[in-house]
N, C-alpha and C positions, 0 to 999 in steps of 0.2 A: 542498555537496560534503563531504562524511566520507571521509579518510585513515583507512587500518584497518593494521596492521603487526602481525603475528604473531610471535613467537619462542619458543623455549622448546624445540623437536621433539628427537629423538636418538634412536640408540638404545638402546633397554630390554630387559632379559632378562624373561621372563614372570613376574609375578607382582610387577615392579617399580612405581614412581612418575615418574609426569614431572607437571610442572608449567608448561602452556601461557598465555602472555601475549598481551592483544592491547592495542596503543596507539591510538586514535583521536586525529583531528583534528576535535573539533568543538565548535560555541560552546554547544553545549544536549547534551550526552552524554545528560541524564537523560532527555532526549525520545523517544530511541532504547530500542526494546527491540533486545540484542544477541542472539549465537547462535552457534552451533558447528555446524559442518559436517563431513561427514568425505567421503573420495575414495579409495573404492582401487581398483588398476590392473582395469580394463576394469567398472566396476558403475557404479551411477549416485553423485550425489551425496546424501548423507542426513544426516539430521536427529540430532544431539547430545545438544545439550543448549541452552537459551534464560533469558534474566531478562530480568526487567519493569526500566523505566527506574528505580524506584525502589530494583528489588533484593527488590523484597518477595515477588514470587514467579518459583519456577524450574520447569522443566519438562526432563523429560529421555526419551528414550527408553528402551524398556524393557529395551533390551542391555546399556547402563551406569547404570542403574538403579542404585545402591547401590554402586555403584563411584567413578561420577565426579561430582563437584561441581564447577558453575559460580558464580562470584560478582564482584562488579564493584566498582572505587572509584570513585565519581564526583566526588572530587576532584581522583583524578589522569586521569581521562579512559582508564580501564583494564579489563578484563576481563580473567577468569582460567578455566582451567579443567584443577581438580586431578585426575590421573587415580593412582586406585590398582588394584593386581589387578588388569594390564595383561596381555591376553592377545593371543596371536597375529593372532588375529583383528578386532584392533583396530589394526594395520598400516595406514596410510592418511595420508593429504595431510590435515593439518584447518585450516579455513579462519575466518577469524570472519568476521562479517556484521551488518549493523546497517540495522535496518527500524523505520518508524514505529512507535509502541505501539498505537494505534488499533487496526491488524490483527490479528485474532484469530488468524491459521494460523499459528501460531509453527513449527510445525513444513515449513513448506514455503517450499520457497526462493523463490519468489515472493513472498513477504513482507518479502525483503528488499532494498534499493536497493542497500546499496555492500557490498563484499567483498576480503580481503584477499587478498594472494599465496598465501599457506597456509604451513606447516611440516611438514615431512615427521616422523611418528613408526614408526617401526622396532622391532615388541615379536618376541624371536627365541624361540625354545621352546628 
């Protein structure tokens, strides 16, 4: 069982920075490849951004592409995900998520076993 805890959300004027936290509960963190979700009112749930349990490789989708950086401590049992050139359109519930590394579909949430409450982020124009 992996506790996932998000914070960090608010809101941001367009073109600001937020800096999203997730805390896990778990005895092997590095085992876990993590990920980022996002959720807005009435679409589906999609795909972020993801790191390998070591950290040594990220994957991101191509909307936040050169925007957003994901990166993890695995001393403190943490993941991060720094958002810059935050636009509207990235308004959304984001969620983190932690799936075996094994699985190759980093980008789909069936990849992933456990999942956090989410954090609501707010970018207003």
């Amino acid at each position: 069982q992996v506790l996932l805890e998000e914070s960090g959300g608010g809101l941001v004027q367009a073109g600001g920075s937020l800096r999203l936290s997730c805390a896990a509960s778990a005895r092997t963190f590095s085992y876990y490849r993590m990920g980022w979700f996002r959720q807005a009112p009435g679409k589906e749930r999609e795909f972020v951004a993801a790191i390998s349990g070591s950290g040594g490789s990220t994957y991101y989708a191509d909307s936040v592409k050169g925007r957003f950086t994901i990166s993890r401590d695995n001393a403190k049992n943490m993941v991060f995900l720094q958002m810059n050139s935050l636009k509207p359109e990235d308004t959304a519930v984001y969620y983190c998520a932690a799936g075996p590394g094994y699985i190759s579909t980093y980008y789909s949430t069936g990849a992933y076993d456990y999942w956090g409450q989410g954090t609501q982020v707010t970018v207003s124009s």
